[in-house]
PASEBA-1860 file (N, C-alpha, C; in nm, 3 decimals):
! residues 105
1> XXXXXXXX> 9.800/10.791/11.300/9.717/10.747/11.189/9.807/10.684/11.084 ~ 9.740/10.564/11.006/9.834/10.539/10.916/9.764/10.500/10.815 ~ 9.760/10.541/10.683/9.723/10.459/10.548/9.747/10.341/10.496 ~ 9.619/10.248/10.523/9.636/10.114/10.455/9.602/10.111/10.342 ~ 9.532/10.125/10.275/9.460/10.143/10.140/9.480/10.246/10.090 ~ 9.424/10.205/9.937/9.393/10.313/9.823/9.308/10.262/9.729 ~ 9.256/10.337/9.659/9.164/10.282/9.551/9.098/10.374/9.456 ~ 9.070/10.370/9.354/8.992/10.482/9.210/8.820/10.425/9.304
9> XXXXXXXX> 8.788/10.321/9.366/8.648/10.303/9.385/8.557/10.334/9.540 ~ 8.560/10.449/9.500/8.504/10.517/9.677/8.419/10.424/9.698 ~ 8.306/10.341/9.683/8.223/10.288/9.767/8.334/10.139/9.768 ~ 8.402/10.076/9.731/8.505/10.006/9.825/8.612/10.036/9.935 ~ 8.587/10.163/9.924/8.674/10.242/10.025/8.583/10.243/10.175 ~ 8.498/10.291/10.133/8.363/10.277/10.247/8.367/10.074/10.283 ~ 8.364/10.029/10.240/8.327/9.887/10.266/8.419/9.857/10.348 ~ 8.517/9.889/10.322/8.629/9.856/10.431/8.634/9.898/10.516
17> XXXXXXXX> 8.596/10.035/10.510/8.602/10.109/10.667/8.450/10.104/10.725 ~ 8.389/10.043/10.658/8.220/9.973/10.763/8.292/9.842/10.790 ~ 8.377/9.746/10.711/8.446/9.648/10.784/8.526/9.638/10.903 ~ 8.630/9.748/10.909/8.667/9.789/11.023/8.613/9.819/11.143 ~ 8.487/9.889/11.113/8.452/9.950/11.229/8.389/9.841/11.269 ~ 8.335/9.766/11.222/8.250/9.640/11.233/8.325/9.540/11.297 ~ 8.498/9.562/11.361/8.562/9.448/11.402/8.588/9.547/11.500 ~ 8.576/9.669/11.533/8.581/9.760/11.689/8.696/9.829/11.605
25> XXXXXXXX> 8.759/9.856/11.483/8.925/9.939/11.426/8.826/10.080/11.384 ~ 8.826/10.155/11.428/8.833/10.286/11.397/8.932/10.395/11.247 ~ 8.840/10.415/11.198/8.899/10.449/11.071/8.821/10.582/10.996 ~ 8.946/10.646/10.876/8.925/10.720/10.823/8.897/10.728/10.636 ~ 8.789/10.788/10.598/8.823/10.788/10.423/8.843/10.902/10.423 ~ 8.933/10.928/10.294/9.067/11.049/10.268/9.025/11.108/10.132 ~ 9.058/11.157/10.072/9.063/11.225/9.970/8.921/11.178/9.885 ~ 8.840/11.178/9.912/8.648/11.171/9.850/8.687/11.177/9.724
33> XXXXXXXX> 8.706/11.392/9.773/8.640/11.461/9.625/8.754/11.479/9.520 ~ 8.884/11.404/9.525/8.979/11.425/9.472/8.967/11.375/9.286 ~ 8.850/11.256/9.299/8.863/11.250/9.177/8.796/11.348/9.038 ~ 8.754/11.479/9.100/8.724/11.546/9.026/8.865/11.659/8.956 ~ 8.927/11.614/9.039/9.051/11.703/8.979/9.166/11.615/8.929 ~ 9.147/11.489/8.868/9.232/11.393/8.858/9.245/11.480/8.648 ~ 9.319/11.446/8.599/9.401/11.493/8.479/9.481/11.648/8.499 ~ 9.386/11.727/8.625/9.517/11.840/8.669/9.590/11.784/8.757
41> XXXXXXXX> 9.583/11.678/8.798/9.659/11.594/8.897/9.677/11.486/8.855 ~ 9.807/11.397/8.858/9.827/11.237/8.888/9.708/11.189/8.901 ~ 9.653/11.086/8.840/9.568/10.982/8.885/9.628/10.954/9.017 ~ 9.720/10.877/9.007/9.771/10.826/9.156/9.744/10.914/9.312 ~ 9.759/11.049/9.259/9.753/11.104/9.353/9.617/11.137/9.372 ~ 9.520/11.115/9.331/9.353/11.144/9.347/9.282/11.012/9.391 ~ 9.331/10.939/9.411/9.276/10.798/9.471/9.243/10.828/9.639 ~ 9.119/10.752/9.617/9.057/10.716/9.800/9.135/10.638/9.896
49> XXXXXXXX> 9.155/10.710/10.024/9.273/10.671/10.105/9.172/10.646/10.213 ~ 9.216/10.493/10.276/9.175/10.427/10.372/9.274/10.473/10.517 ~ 9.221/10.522/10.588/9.358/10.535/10.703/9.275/10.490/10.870 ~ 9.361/10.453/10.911/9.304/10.366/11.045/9.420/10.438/11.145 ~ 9.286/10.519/11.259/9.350/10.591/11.340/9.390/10.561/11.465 ~ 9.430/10.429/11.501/9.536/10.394/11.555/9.645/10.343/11.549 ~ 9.793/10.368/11.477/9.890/10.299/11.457/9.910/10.184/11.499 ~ 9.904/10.118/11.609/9.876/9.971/11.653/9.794/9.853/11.574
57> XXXXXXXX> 9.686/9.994/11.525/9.606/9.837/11.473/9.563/9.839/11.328 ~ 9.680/9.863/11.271/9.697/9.867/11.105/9.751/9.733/11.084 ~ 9.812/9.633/11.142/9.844/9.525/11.105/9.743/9.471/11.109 ~ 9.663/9.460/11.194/9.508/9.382/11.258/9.423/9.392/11.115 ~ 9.429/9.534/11.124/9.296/9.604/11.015/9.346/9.490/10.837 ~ 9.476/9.545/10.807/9.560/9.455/10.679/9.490/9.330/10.699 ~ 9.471/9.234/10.767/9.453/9.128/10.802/9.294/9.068/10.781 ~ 9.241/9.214/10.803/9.095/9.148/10.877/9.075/9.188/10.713
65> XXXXXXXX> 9.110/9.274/10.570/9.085/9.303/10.466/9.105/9.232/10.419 ~ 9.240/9.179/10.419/9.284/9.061/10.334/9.227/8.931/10.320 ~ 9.158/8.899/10.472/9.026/8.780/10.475/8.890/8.863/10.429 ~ 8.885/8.943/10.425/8.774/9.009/10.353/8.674/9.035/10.430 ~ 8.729/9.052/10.561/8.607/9.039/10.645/8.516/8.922/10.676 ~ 8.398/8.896/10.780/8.308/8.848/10.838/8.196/8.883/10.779 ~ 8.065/8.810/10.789/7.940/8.870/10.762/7.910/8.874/10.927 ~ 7.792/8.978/10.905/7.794/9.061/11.067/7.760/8.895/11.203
73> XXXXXXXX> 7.839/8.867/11.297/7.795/8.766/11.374/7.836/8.668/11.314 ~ 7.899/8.631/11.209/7.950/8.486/11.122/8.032/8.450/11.228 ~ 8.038/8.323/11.318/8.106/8.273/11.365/8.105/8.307/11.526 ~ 8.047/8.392/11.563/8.012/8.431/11.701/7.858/8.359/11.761 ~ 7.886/8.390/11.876/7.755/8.319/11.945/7.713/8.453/12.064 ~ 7.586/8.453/12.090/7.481/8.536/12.154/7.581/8.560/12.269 ~ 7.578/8.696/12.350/7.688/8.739/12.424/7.552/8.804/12.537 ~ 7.637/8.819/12.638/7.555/8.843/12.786/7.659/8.993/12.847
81> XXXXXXXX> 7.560/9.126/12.820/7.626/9.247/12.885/7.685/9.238/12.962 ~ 7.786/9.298/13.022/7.854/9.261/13.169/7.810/9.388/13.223 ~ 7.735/9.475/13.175/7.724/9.616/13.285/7.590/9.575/13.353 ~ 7.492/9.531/13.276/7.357/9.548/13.270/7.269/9.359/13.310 ~ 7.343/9.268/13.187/7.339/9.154/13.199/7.259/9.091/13.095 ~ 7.212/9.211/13.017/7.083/9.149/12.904/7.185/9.104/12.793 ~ 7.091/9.001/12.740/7.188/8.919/12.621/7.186/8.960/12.502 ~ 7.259/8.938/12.419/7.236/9.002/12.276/7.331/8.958/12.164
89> XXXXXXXX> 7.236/8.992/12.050/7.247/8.887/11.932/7.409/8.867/11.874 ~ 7.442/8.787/11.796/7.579/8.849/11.787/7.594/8.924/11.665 ~ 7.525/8.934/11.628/7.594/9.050/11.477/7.591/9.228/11.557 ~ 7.540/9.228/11.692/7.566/9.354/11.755/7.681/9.380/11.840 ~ 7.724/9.519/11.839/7.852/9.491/11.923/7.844/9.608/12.029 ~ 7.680/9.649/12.081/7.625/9.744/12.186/7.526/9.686/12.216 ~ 7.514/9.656/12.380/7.382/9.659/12.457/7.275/9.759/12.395 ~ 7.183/9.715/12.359/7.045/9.751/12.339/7.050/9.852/12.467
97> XXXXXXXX> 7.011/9.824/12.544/6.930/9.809/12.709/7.020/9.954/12.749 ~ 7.149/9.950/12.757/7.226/10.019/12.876/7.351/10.101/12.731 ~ 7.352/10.048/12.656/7.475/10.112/12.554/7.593/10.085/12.555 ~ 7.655/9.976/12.661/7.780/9.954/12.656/7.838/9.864/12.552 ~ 7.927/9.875/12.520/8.010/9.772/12.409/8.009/9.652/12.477 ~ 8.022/9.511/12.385/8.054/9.408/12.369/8.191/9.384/12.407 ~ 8.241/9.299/12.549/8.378/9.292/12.595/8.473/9.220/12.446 ~ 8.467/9.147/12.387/8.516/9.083/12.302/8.538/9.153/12.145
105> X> 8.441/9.329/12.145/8.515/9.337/12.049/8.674/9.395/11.972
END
């Protein structure tokens, strides 16, 4: 696991990690409830921690934040299951029909 982020604003903490997951990166938010104990603690140290739980794909994840992300399907085109064969829209990244993931994400 590794920490890319930080931030005082939990629901941008969440945005990123619905961004992530939204590009197939698997991820974690860290310290929630910390800002209730922030003046017995460092500010610094009570901030929302973004962490992405595969070491490999923390450069990817940096990357896909720093463009700020996609809107869901921006730039993709309608994709065809390979387990099952039914087609589907692109802002999804699971067969309806059968549940398998999208090869491409």
């Amino acid at each position: 696991m590794k920490r890319i982020r930080s931030s005082h604003d939990l629901v941008a903490v969440h945005h990123w990690r619905n961004l992530l997951e939204s590009e197939g990166i698997r991820a974690e938010v860290r310290n929630e409830l910390l800002s209730s104990a922030m003046g017995e603690l460092p500010p610094a140290e009570c901030q929302v921690e973004l962490w992405v739980l595969r070491d490999e794909e923390a450069l990817r994840a940096e990357r896909i934040l720093h463009e700020g992300g996609t809107l869901a399907g921006e730039g993709r085109s309608a994709w065809r299951c390979s387990k099952c064969g039914e087609s589907g829209e692109p802002q999804f990244t699971q067969c309806w029909r059968c549940g398998s993931w999208r090869d491409d994400r």
